[in-house]
C-alpha positions in Angstrom: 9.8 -3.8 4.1 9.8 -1.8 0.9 6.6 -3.4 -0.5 5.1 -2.9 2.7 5.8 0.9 2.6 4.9 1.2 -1.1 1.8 -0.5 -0.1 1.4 2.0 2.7 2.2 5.1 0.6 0.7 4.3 -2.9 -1.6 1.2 -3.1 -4.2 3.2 -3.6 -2.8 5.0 -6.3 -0.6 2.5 -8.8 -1.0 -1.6 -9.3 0.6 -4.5 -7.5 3.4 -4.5 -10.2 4.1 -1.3 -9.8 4.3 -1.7 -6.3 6.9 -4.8 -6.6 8.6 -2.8 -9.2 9.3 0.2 -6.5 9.9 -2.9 -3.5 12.7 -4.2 -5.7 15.2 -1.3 -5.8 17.6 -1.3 -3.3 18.5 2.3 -3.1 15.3 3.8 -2.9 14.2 5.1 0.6 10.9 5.2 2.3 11.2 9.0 2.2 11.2 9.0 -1.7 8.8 6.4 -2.1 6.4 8.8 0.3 7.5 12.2 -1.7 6.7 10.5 -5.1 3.2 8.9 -3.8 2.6 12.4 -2.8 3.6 13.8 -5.8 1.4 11.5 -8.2 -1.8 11.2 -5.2 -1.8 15.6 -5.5 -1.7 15.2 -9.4 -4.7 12.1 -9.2 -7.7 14.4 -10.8 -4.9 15.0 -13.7 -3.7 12.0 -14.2 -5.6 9.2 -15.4 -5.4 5.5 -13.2 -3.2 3.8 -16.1 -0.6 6.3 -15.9 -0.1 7.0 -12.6 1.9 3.5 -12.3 4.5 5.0 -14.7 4.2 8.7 -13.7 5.6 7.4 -10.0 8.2 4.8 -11.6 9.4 8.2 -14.2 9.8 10.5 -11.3 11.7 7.6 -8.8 14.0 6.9 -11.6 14.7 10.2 -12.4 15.1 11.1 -8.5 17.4 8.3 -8.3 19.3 9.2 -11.9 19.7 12.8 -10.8 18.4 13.6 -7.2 16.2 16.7 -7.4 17.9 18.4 -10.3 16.2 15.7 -12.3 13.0 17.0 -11.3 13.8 20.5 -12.2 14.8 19.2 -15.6 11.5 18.0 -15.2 9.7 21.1 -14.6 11.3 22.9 -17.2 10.6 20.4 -19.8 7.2 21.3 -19.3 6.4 18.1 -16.6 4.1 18.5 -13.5 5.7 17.6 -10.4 3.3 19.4 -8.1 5.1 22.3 -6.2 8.6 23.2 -6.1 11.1 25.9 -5.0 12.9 26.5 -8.9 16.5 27.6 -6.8 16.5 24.6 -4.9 14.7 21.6 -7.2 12.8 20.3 -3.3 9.2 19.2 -4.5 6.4 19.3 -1.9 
């Protein structure tokens, strides 16, 4: 079911590895799979094919490390993660 959402979400974006990479954790929802394919599709012009794979893998790791602070930490370390409300960490 995961694959088939990753599929869905960001097969148009990342490899087949990738995509088996993201299917195989357990505690990743198809809300953050969709956020983070959102997040990397809105950055596609900036970020070249090769790295998109590991752009998505970085920020799903780091969501599931940290939650959204990790993307703030993000942010401030001087990372793109498209739009997001500084008080609250909730990219869009």
């Amino acid at each position: 079911e995961r694959a088939r959402i990753a599929r869905d979400h960001a097969g148009d974006l990342v490899d087949e590895a990738t995509i088996t990479r993201i299917a195989s954790a357990e505690a990743l929802s198809p809300a953050v799979i969709a956020r983070v394919a959102s997040v990397v599709g809105a950055l596609r012009k900036e970020l070249p094919a090769e790295r998109r794979g590991s752009a998505m893998e970085l920020l799903i790791n780091d969501l599931l490390k940290h939650g959204a602070r990790g993307l703030l930490a993000l942010r401030n370390a001087g990372g793109a993660t498209f739009a997001q409300d500084q008080a609250s960490s909730v990219v869009w």
